[in-house]
C-alpha positions in Angstrom: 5.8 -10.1 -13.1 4.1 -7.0 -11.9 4.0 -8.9 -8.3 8.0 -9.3 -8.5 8.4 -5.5 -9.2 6.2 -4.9 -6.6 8.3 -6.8 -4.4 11.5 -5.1 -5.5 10.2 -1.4 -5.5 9.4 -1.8 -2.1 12.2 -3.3 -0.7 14.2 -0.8 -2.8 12.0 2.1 -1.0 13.0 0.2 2.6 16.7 0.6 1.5 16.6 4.1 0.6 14.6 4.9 3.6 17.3 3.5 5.9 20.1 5.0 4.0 18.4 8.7 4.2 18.5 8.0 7.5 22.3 7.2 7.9 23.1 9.2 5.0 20.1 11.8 4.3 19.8 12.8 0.9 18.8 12.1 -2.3 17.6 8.8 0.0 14.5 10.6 1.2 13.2 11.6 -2.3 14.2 7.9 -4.0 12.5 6.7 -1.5 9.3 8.9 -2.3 9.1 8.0 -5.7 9.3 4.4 -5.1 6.5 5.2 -2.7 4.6 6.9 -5.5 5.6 3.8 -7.6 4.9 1.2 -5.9 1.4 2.3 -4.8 1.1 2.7 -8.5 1.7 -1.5 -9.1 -0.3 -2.2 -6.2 -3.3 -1.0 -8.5 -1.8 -2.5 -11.6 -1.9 -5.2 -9.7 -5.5 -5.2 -8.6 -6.6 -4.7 -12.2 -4.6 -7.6 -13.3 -6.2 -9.7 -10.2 -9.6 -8.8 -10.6 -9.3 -10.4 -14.4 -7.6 -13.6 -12.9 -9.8 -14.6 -10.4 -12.8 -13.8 -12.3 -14.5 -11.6 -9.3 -17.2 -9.8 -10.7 -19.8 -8.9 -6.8 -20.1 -5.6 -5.9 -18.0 -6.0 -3.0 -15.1 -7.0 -5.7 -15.8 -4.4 -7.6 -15.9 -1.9 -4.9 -12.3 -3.3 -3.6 -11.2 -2.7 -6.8 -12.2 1.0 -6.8 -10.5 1.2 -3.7 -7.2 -0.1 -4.8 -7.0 2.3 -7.7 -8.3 5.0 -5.6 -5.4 3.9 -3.1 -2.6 4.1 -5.9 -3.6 7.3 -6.5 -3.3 8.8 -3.5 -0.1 7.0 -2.3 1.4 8.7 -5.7 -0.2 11.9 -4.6 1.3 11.8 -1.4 4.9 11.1 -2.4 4.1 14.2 -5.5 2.7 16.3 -2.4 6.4 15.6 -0.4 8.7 16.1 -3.8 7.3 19.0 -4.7 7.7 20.8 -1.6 3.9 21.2 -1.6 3.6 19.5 1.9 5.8 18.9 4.7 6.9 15.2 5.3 4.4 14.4 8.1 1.1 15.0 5.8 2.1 13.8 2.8 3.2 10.6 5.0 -1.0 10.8 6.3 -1.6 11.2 2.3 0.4 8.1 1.7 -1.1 6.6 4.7 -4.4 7.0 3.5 -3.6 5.5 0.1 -2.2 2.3 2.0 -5.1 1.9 3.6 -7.2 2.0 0.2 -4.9 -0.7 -1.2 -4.8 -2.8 2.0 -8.7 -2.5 2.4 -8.7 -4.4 -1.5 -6.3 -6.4 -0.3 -8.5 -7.8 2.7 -11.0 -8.2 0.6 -10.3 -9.9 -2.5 -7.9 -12.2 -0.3 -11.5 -13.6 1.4 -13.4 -13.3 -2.3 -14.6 -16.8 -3.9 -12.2 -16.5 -6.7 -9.1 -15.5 -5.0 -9.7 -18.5 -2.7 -10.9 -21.0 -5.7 -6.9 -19.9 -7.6 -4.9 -19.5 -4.8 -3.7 -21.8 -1.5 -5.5 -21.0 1.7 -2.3 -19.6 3.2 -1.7 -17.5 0.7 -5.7 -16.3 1.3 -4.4 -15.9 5.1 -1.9 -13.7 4.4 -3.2 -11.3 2.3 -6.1 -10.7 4.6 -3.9 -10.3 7.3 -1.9 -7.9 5.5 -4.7 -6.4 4.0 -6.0 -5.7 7.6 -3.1 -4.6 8.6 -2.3 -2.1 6.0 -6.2 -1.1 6.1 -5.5 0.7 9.8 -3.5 3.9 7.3 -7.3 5.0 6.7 -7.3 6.5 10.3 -4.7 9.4 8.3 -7.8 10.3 6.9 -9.2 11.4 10.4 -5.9 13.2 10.8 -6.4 15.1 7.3 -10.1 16.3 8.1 -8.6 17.6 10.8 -6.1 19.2 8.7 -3.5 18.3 11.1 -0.3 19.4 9.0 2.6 18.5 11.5 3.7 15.6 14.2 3.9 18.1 16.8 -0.2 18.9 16.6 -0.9 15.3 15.7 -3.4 13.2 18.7 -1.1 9.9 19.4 -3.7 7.8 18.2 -3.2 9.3 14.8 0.5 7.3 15.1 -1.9 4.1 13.8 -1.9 5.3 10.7 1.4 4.2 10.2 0.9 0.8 11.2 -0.3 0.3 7.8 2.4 1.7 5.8 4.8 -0.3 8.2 2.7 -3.2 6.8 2.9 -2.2 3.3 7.0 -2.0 3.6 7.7 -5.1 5.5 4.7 -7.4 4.8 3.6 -6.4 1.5 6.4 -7.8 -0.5 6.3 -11.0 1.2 2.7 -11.6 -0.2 3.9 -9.8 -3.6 6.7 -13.2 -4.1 4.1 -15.8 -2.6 2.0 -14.6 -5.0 4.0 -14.4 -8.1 5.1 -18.0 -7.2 1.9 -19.1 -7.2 0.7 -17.6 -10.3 4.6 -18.7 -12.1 3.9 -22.5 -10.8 -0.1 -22.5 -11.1 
């Protein structure tokens, strides 16, 4: 179930997002706490993977740090925007970053022994594609040692950040369904 209201947060937060952009507000901040939110589940949802599958290496272990490490700085990022403590642009880096925590334990657990031993091969294919793909927003951390605070001073290859949380709205909830399927029919 947490995999379904993954699914839904986020396309809730792709929603909101377009409607702050036709309407503008209170769509911006919804769509900052579902940000916070859904990075949140991504981690519940590690933990709950990580006793499924049984994975119990180093390298699953370390994805697993990573994924709760990665929920907690998506939230921090979306905290960072609602405040008012940080301007739009680096908590978005913030949030980045966090995505790329969650893809990189995404990547990895998709490839992990268990995960493939529970799960169909294409389902293993697409979380390490979207893993991979959502990995890329750990280039915002370049762009925060930097301390680059605003678009305007921000190197274009820092624009790859995004890639990932692109990946983490669009592609994300697709694997968030397969994979509640699988685990409903299994």
């Amino acid at each position: 179930m947490v995999a379904i209201a993954l699914a839904v947060v986020i396309v809730t937060n792709v929603a909101s997002f377009a409607l702050l952009l036709v309407v503008g507000e209170p769509f911006g901040s919804i769509n900052d706490a579902g940000i916070a939110i859904a990075g949140l589940l991504t981690a519940l949802l590690a933990l709950l993977m990580y006793r499924i599958t049984q994975m119990s290496s180093a390298l699953d272990v370390a994805a697993l740090g990573a994924a709760l490490v990665g929920g907690v700085v998506t939230a921090l990022g979306s905290a960072l925007v609602l405040s008012g403590a940080a301007n739009y642009y680096y908590a978005g880096l913030v949030m980045g970053l966090g995505s790329g925590f969650l893809g990189l334990w995404l990547a990895v657990v998709s490839r992990s022994r268990g995960y493939r031993m529970r799960f169909a091969p294409a389902l293993s294919a697409m979380g390490t594609i979207i893993g991979s793909l959502m990995a890329t927003g750990l280039i915002a951390g370049l762009g925060l040692a930097m301390g680059i605070e605003d678009i305007d001073a921000a190197p274009a290859w820092l624009g790859f950040a995004f890639v990932g949380t692109i990946a983490q709205a669009f592609l994300l909830p697709l694997w968030s369904v397969r994979l509640a399927r699988s685990l409903l029919t299994g």
